[in-house]
C-alpha positions, 0 to 999 in steps of 0.5 A: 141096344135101348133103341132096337128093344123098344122098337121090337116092342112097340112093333110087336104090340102094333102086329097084335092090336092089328090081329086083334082089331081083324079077329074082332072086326070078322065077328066070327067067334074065332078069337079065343074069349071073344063070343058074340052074345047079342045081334043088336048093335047098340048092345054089343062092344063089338059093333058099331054105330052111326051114333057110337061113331058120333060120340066117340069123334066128339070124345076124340075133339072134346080129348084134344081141345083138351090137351091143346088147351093143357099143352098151350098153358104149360108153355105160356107159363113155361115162357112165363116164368123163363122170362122172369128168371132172366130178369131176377138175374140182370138184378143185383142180390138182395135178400127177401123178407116178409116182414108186415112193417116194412109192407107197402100200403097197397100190399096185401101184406101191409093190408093183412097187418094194418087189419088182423081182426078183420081177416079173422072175422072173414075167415070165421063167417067162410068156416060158418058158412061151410058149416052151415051148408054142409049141415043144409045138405045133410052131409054131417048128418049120421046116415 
């Protein structure tokens, strides 16, 4: 019953774009609401063209290179972290710690803890320096 209602729907919104899209593309005046106020293609939304047609296709290649884009990273890190699982299962149970003593010497855990003030003094020269740009750009300025 779902499946019947969603398709009337999805049928009834495609006959109206289509009596919408014909209405609009007769340039008539005989839609309701719809009054041409311009003769100036570039002016008006109801016309097309050569150039609007461009954009709108580079917009349409632009849009999907995009979503490809999205569409293939997702799977890559879908794929990716899949993979992973399946091989934390073949492992034998341990349990997970992050203690700084037991942190390997390349680790940036056993770097973090072997060197705390200079992570600190890294981290203070960034909040400095956000500071002192945003002052520059007059952003913390009273407008």
């Amino acid at each position: 019953m779902r499946r019947v209602v969603f398709l009337a729907v999805i049928a009834i919104i495609l006959i109206g774009s289509g009596f919408l899209s014909i209405q609009l593309s007769q340039q008539r005046g005989t839609f309701p609401g719809v009054n041409v106020q311009t003769t100036n293609a570039d002016a008006s939304v109801l016309m097309t063209t050569p150039q609007k047609g461009a954009l709108f296709v580079g917009y349409l290649a632009v849009l999907g290179g995009l979503l490809g884009g999205l569409a293939t990273g997702l799977a890559l890190l879908s794929w990716f972290l899949s993979r992973q699982v399946n091989i934390v299962k073949t492992l034998p149970n341990q349990g997970f710690s992050l203690v700084p003593g037991q942190a390997g010497a390349n680790s940036l855990v056993g770097f973090l803890a072997r060197y705390p003030a200079l992570v600190i003094g890294v981290l203070i020269v960034l909040v400095v320096g956000a500071a002192v740009t945003l002052g520059v750009l007059g952003v913390l300025a009273p407008h």
